[in-house]
C-alpha positions in Angstrom: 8.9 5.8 4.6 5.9 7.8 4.7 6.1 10.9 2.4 4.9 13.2 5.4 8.2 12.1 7.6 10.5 12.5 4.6 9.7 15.9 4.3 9.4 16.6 7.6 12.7 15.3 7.9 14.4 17.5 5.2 12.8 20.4 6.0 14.2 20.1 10.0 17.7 19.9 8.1 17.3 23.0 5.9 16.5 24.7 9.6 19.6 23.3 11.1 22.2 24.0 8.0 20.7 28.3 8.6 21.7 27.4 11.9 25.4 26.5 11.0 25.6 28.6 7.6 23.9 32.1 8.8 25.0 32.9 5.4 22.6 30.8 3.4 19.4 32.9 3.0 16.9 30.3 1.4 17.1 26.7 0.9 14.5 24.1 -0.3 14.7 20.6 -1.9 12.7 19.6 -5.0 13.1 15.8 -7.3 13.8 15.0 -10.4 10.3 15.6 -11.8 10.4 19.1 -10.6 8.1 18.7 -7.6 9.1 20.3 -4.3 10.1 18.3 -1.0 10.6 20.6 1.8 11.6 24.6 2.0 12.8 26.5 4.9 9.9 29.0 6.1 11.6 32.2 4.8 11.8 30.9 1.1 9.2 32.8 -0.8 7.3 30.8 -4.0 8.3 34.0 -6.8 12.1 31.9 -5.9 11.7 28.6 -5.9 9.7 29.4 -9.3 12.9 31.8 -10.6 15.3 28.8 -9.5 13.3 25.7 -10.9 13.1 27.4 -14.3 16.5 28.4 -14.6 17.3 25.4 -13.9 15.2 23.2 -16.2 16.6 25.6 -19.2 20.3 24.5 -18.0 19.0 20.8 -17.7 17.7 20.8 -21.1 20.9 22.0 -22.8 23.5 20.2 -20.5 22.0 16.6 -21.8 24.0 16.9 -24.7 27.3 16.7 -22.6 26.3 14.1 -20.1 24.1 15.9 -17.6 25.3 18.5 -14.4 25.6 17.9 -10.9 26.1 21.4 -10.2 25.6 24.5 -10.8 26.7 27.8 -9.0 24.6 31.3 -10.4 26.1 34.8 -9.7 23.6 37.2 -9.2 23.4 40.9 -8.7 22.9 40.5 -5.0 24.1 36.7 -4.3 24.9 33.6 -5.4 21.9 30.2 -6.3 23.9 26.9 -5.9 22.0 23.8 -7.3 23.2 20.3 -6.2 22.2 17.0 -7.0 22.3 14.1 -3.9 21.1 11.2 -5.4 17.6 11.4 -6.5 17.0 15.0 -5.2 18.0 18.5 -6.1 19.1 20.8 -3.3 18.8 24.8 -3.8 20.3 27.5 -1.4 20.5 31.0 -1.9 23.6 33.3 -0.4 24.7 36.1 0.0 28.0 37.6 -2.2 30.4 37.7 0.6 29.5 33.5 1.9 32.4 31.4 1.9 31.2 29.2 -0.8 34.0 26.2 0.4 32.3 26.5 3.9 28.7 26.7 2.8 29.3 23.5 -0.2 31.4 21.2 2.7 28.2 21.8 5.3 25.6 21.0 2.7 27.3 18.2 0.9 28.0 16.4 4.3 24.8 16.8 6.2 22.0 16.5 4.2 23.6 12.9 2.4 24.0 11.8 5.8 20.7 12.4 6.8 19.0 11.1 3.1 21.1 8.0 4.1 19.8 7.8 7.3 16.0 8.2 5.4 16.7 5.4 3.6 18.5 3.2 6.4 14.7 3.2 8.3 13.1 2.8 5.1 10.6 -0.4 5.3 11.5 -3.7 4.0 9.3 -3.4 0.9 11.4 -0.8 -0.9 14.0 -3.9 -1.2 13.8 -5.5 -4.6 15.5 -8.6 -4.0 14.9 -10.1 -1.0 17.4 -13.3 0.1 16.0 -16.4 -0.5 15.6 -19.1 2.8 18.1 -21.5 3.1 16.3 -24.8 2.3 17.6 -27.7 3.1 17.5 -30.8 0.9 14.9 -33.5 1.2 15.3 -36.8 2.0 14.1 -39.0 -1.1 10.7 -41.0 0.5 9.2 -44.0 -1.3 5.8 -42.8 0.0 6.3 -39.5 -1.5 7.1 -41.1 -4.9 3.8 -43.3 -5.1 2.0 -39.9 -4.0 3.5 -38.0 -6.7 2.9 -40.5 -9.3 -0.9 -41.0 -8.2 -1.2 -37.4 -8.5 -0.1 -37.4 -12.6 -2.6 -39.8 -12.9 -5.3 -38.1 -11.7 -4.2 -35.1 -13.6 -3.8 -36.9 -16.8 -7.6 -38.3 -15.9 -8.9 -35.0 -14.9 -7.1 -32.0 -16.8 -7.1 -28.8 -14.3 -8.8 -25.7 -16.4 -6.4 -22.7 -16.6 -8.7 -19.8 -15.4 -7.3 -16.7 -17.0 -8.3 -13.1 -15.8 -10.5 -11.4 -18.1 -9.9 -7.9 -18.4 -13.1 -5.2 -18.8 -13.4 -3.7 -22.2 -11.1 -0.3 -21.5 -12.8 3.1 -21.5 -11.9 6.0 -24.2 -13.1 9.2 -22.7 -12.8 12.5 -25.3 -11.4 15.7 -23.3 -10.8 19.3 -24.4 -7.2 20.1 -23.9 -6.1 23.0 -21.3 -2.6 23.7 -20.1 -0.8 22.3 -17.3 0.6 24.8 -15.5 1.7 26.2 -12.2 4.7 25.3 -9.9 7.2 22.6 -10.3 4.6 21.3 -12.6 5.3 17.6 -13.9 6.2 18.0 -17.4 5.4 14.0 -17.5 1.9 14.1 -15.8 -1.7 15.2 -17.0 -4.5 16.0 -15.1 -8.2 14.8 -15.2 -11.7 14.6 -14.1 -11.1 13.0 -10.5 -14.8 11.3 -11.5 -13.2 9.9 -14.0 -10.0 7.9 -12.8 -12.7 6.9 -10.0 -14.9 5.0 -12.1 -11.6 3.7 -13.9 -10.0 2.2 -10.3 -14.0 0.6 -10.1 -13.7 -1.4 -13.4 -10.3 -2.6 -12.4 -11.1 -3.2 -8.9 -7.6 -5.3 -8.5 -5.7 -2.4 -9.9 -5.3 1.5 -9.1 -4.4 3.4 -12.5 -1.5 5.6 -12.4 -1.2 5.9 -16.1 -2.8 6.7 -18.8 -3.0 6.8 -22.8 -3.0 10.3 -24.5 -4.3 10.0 -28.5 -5.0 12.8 -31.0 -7.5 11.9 -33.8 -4.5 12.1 -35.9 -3.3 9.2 -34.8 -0.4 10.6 -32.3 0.1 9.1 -29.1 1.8 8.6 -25.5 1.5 7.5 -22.3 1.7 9.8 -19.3 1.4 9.7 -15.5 -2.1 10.4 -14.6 -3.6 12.7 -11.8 -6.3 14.1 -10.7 -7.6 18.1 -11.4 -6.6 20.3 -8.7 -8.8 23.7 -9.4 -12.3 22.4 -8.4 -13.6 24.6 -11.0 -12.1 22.3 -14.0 -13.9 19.3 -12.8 -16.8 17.6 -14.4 -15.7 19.8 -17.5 -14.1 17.1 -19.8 -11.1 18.9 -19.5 -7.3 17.2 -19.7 -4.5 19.7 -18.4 -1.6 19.0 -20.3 2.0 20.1 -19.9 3.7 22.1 -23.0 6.3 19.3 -23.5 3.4 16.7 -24.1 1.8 18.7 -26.3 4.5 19.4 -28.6 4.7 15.8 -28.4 0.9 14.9 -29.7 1.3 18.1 -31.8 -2.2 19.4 -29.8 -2.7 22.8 -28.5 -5.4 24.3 -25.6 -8.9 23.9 -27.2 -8.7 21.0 -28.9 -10.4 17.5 -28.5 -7.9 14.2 -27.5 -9.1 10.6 -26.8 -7.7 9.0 -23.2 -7.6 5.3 -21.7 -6.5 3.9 -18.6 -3.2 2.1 -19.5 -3.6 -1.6 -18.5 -2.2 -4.4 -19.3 
């Protein structure tokens, strides 16, 4: 389903559960990778920032017991409930006197019904298995025989050549390091030159690059989700923005020089 209509979709939900729950103030959705969905129209950025972070600090150090699914926050003025459904994250925001039972049976029962319904009218592509036609079995034919054993001939006669694709010699392009940041940045994703991943999808014309290789001249490495550089002024640069998790990873800071390739295989 188009991106556009899922979030349309979500974001008509949020309206309607305000509608029901008068009680919950904000509400917006985000994913796993920290990237927002859909947000009602009252929901200011300085929260979704204060809730995303808060969150990702209570990720981090619930790992070591098997991950959360939820998490209530008592504030000074109201309460920040965060719920996983499936591969989303929903956030509201109410006041001290909500009936939390109320507020947790409305959320937890519309909005899966409606991400079900999402994927219900999903297109057939997102299947990974499709079924396999029913064939039914051939009849043996003596003319099919005497075809198939002229055709071994020939191919014992005249071998077929195996073409094999012959990939273009990849690209190493040397950028400056700056940080990625900003909100519900990607803490798996750098950002680059737009030129640059252009004239990478126009050596591989067959293939669109959505990753790339990240190494430091000290022989560090990883592979990230690649993206272009939003702040106009960053382009044509060589500048890479990366997160502070990938750069504790390389063991790089903001200023210094890092070798990237399109990752193909």
């Amino acid at each position: 389903m188009d991106n556009e209509v899922y979030a349309f979709a979500l974001k008509n939900t949020l309206d309607e559960i305000q509608k029901i729950c008068p009680e919950i103030k904000n509400a917006f959705v985000f994913t796993k990778n920290r990237e927002l969905i859909a947000r009602d129209e009252d929901t200011p950025e300085k929260t979704i920032t204060r809730a995303v972070n808060a969150f990702e600090e209570m990720l981090e150090k619930a790992q070591a017991i098997g991950g959360v699914e939820d998490v209530t926050i008592e504030g000074v003025n109201g309460r920040l409930n965060i719920s996983q459904l499936d591969e989303i994250y929903l956030v509201t925001v109410t006041s001290k006197q909500a009936d939390l039972d109320y507020v947790n049976t409305v959320t937890h029962v519309i909005v899966p019904t409606i991400l079900r319904l999402l994927e219900k009218f999903s297109p057939a592509p997102l299947k990974k298995n499709p079924p396999t036609p029913d064939m039914e079995p051939e009849e043996p034919s003596v003319e099919r025989d005497e075809e198939r054993e002229m055709e071994k001939h020939e191919d014992q006669l005249e071998p077929k050549e195996k073409s094999e694709t012959i990939l273009p010699e990849t690209p190493v392009n040397q950028l400056l390091v700056e940080d990625l940041k900003g909100l519900l940045a990607p803490s798996d994703t750098v950002r680059i030159d737009s030129n640059i991943i252009q004239e990478w999808n126009d050596l591989y014309e067959d293939r669109t690059i959505e990753e790339a290789d990240v190494e430091t001249f000290g022989g560090k490495s990883t592979r990230c989700k690649v993206k272009p550089i939003k702040e106009s002024k960053l382009n044509g640069q060589g500048k890479i923005q990366i997160p502070s998790k990938v750069q504790l990873t390389l063991d790089v800071k903001k200023g210094e020089l890092v070798r990237v390739k399109p990752a193909v295989e």
